[in-house]
Every structure is written in structure tokens, then in C-alpha cells.
C-alpha positions as CSV (number, residue, x, y, z in Angstrom):
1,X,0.0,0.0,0.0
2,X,3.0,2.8,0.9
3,X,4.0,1.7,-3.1
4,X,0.6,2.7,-4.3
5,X,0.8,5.9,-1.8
6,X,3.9,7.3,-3.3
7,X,3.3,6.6,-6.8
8,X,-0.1,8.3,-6.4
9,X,1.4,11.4,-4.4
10,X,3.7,12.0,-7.1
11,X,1.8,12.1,-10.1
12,X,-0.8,14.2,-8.8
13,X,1.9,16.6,-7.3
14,X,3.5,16.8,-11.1
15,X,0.4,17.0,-13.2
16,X,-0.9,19.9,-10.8
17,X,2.0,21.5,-11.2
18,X,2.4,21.6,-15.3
19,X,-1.7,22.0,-15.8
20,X,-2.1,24.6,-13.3
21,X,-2.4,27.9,-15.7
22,X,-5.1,26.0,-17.3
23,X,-6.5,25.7,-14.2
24,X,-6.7,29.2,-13.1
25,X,-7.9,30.1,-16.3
26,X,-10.4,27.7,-16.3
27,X,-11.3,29.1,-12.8
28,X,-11.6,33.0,-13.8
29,X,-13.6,31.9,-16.3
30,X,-16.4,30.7,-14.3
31,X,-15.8,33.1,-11.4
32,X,-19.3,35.2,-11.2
33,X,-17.0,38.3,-10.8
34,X,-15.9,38.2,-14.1
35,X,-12.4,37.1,-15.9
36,X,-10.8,40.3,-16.2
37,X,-11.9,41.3,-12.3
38,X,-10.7,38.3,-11.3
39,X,-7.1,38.6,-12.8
40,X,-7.3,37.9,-16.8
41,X,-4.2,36.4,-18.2
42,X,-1.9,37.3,-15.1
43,X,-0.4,35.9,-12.5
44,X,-1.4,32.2,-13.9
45,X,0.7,30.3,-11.1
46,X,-1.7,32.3,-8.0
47,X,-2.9,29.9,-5.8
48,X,0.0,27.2,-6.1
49,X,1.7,27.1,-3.3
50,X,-2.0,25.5,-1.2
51,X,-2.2,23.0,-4.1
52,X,1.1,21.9,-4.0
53,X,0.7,21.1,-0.4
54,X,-2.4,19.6,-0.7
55,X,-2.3,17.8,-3.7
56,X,-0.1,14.6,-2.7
57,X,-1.7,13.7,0.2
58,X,-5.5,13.9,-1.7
59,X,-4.0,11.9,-4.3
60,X,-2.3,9.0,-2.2
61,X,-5.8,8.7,-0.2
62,X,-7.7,8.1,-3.5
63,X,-5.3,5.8,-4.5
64,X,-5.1,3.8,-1.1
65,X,-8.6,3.7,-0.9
66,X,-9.7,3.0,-4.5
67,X,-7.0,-0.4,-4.6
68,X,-7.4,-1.4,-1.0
69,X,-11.2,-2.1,-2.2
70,X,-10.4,-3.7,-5.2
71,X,-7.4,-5.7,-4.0
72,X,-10.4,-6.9,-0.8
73,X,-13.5,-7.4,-3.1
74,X,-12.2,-8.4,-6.9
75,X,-10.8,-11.9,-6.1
76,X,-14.3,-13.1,-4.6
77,X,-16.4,-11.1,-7.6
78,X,-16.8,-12.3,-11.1
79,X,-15.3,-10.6,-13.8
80,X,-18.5,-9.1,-15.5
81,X,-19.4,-7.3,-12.3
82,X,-15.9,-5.8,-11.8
83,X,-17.0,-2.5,-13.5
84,X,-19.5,-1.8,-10.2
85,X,-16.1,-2.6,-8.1
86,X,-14.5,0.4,-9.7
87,X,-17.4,2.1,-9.6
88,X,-18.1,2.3,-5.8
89,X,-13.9,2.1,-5.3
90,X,-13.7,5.2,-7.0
91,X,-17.2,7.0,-5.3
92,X,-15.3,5.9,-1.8
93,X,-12.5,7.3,-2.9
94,X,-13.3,10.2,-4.1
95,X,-15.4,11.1,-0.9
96,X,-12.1,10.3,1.0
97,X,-9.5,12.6,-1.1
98,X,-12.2,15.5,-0.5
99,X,-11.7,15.7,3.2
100,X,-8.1,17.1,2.2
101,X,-9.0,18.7,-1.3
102,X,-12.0,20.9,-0.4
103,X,-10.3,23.3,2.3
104,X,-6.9,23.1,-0.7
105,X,-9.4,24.0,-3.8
106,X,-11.3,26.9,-1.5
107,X,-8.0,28.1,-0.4
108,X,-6.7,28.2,-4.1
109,X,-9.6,29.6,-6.2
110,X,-10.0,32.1,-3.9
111,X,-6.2,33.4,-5.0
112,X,-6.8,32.4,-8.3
113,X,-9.4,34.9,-8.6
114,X,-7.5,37.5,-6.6
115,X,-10.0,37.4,-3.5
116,X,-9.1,39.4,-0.3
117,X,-10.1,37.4,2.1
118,X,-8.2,33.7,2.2
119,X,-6.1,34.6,5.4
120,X,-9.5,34.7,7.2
121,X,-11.5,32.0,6.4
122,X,-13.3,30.0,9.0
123,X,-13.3,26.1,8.6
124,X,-17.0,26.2,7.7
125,X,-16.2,28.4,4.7
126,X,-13.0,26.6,4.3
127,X,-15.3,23.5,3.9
128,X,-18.7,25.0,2.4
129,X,-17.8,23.2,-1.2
130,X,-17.2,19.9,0.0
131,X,-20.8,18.6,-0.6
132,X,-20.9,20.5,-4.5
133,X,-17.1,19.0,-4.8
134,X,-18.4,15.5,-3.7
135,X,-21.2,16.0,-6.1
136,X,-18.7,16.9,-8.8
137,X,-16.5,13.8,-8.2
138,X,-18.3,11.0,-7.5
139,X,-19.8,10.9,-11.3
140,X,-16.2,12.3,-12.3
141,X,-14.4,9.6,-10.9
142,X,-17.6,7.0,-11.4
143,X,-16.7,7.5,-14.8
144,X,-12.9,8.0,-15.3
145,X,-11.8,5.3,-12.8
146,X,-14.1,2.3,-15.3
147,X,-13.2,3.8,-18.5
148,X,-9.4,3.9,-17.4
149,X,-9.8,0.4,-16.5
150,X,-11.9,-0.5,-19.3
151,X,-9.5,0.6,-22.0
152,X,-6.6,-0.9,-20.3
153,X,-8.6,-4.0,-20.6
154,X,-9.5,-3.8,-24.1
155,X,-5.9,-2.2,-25.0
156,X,-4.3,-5.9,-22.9
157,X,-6.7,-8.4,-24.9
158,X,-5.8,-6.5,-28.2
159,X,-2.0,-7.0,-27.3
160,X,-2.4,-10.1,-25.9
161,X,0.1,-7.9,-22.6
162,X,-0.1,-5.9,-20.0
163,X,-0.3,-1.9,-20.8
164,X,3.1,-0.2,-20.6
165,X,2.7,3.0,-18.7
166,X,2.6,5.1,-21.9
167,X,-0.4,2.9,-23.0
168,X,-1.7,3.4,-19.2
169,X,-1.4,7.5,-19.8
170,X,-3.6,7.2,-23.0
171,X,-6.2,5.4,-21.6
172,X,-5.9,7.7,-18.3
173,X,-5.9,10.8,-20.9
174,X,-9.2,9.5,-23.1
175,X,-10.9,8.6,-19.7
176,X,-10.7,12.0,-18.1
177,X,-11.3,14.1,-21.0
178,X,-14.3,12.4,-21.3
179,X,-15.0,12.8,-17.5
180,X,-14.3,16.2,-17.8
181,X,-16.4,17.1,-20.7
182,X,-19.6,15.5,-18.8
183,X,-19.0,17.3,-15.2
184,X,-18.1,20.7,-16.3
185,X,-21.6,22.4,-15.2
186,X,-21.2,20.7,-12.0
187,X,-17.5,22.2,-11.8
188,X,-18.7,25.6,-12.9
189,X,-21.4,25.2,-9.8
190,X,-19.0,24.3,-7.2
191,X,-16.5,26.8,-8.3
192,X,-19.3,29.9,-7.9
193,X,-19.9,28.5,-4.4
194,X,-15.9,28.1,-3.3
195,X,-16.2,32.2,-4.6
196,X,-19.0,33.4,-2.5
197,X,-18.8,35.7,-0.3
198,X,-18.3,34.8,3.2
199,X,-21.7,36.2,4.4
200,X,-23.8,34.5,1.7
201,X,-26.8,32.4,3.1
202,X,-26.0,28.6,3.0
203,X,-29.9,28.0,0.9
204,X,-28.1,30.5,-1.1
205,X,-24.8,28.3,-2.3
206,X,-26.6,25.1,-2.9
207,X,-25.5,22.9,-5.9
208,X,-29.1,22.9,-7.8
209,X,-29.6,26.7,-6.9
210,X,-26.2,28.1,-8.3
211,X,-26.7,25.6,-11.3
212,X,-30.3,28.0,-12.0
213,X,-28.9,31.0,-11.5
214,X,-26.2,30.7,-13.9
215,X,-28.4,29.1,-16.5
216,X,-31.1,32.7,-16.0
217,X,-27.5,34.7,-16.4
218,X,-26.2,33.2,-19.5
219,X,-27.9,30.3,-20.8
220,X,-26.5,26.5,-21.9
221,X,-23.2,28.4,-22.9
222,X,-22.7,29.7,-18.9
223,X,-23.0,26.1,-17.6
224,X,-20.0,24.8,-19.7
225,X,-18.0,28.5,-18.6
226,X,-14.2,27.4,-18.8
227,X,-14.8,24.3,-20.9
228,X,-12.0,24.5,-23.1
229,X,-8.8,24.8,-20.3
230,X,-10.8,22.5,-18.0
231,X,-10.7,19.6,-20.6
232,X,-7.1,20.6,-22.3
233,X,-5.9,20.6,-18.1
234,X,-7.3,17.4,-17.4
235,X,-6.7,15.8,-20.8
236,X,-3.2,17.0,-20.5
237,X,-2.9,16.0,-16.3
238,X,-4.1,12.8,-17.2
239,X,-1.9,11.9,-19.3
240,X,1.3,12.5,-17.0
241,X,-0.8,11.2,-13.8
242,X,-1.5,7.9,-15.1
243,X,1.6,7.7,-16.5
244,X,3.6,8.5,-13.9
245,X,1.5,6.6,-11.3
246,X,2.1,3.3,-13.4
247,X,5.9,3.9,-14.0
248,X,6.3,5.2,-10.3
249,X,4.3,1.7,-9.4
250,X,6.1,-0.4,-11.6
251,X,9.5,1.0,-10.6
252,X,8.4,0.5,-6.6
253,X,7.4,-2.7,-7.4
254,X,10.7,-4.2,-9.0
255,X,13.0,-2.4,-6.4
256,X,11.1,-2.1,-3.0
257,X,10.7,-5.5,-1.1
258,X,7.0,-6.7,-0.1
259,X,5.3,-5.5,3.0
């Protein structure tokens, strides 16, 4: 499991790191006080420094969590029901990682969109997105965490082998575009709500409600705000995360004894 837990730490603290501009973009882009208000084309890297430091340990919990369920419940499940193993691995997972990347993604979209406020926040409004987050990623990772495994599959019965980690990253890359292109009025929701203002009414930042209000302000085309770094990002981050996770897995595999 520590194998798993480094490997999954360090992808997600690389591809963060090379896909953040997108990121911020993709974040200003949504923000309700405008693109240009909250920073335009500058300062692309604001709000690093609290993803950096958060980003490792939300991706090694995922990771622990999403193979400690399937190394426990795929040897005593059939192969055709595997797909709802990955499923509810990933949902667990997901709900897991949040607990660390909710207070992180509050703390860095409120510097990416040049907000006043983020040495002041209270740990309510440090955790007010975490149900429109959880919301987010459950059918993000419901969906990327299958397909990934899925097109590994289909890629290993083609070859009649096991996917080298630049085979992984292409499945990894397909899988999240697609995830990405699916959740993005559910990303646009949460990010309006991690951007509120402190005083806002809680019935006033729920997931449905923000979706409605941004839909009366500017239509289908407002839902899917920021589509076009979002899905370059996390085409791009996906790539590099699998990637790294299964060469960063293989290597501890073949040099670090067994626990």
C-alpha cells in the first residue's frame, strides 16, 4: 500500500503543477466576478503554493482507498461485475480525497481569482464546497476510474500484454477528457460557491440553486464556462498522472521489497 501511496502522491503533485495555468484560467472563467476582475491572463501560477501542499496527500488517499477495495472485493467477484467494483472504489474514494482537497481547492480559487479574504477563512467556509465538490467527483471519478480500467482492458486483450505506462497514460488521458467534458456544469457550480462571499446564506450556495442562477444569467453556454482549459488541463494532467502513477508503481514494485 506505501508503493501505491507514493506513486499516487507523485503524479498528482506533477500534473498539478504543469496543468495549473489552465486551471486558473479555467477558474476566472467561471468566477461570477468576471475574468478580467478576477485577474485575466496574469499571475497564472496564484494559488499554487496550497495545491502543491495539498495535492499529494488527496491523491495518495484516493489511491489507497480506490486499490485497498479492489485488491479486498475483486478476487471473490466475477469478472462481468468488476465494472460496479471500480465504480463504488472510485465514489469511496473520491469522498475520502475531499476531506483534504476541499479546504486546498477553496483556499486556491480564492487566489486564483484575486480574493481578499483567504487569510480569514473559518473552517466552515474553508469547507462549504465539500458537498458540491463530492457531487462533482463522485460521477467524475464513477466515470474516469471504469473507463481507465476498461480501455486498459481492451488495450491488454488486443495486445495479448499488459499496458506499458505510456499505454496506461492514453487510456488515463481519453478517460478523463471524457470525464471532464460530462462534469463541467457541476464544476462551474462548485467553483461559484468556493467564490461566494463569506456572508452569503447557506440555501443560497446550494449545488441545484447556483446551477439555475447561472443558466437565467447566460444560458447552456454559462454552464459549460471554462470548458475549453478545463478539458485541455485534465486531458493533459491525465496523461502524466496515469503515466507516472504506473511507471512510479512499476519501478516500486521491482525495487522495494514486499510488506
Amino acid at each position: 500500500m506505501l508503493k501505491l501511496q507514493q506513486s499516487g502522491a507523485f503524479a498528482g503533485t506533477i500534473c498539478e503543477f504543469v496543468s495549473f495555468p489552465l486551471d486558473t484560467l479555467k477558474t476566472r472563467l467561471q468566477s461570477q466576478h468576471g475574468f478580467m476582475r478576477s485577474g485575466g491572463f496574469n499571475q497564472l501560477y496564484k494559488g499554487l503554493s496550497p495545491m502543491l501542499i495539498g495535492s499529494a496527500p488527496s491523491a495518495s488517499l484516493f489511491f489507497i482507498t480506490y486499490e485497498g477495495i479492489k485488491l479486498v472485493f475483486l478476487p471473490s467477484i466475477p469478472e462481468q461485475y468488476h465494472t460496479f467494483i471500480h465504480m463504488t472504489a472510485a465514489s469511496v474514494g473520491e469522498m475520502v480525497a475531499c476531506l483534504i482537497r476541499v479546504p486546498v481547492e477553496v483556499l486556491k480559487q480564492r487566489r486564483q481569482a484575486l480574493l481578499p479574504d483567504i487569510h480569514r477563512l473559518p473552517l466552515r467556509t474553508l469547507y462549504r464546497g465539500y458537498g458540491s465538490t463530492v457531487i462533482r467527483d463522485l460521477p467524475f471519478g464513477v466515470i474516469q476510474m471504469p473507463l481507465w480500467e476498461y480501455f486498459k482492458l481492451c488495450w491488454k486483450r488486443n495486445k495479448n500484454c499488459e499496458c506499458t505506462p505510456v499505454e496506461g497514460a492514453i487510456c488515463g488521458s481519453v478517460s478523463v477528457g471524457i470525464s471532464a467534458i460530462i462534469t463541467t456544469p457541476l464544476d462551474v457550480a462548485k467553483t461559484r460557491i468556493m467564490l461566494s462571499n463569506t456572508t452569503v446564506e447557506k440555501d443560497e450556495i446550494k449545488v441545484f440553486i447556483m446551477l439555475k442562477n447561472v443558466y437565467q444569467e447566460s444560458g447552456f453556454r454559462g454552464l459549460f464556462a471554462g470548458f475549453l482549459p478545463r478539458v485541455s488541463g485534465f486531458t493533459i494532467s491525465g496523461f502524466i498522472f496515469f503515466g507516472v502513477y504506473e511507471k512510479v508503481r512499476q519501478i516500486c514494485i521491482s525495487i522495494l521489497p514486499p510488506k
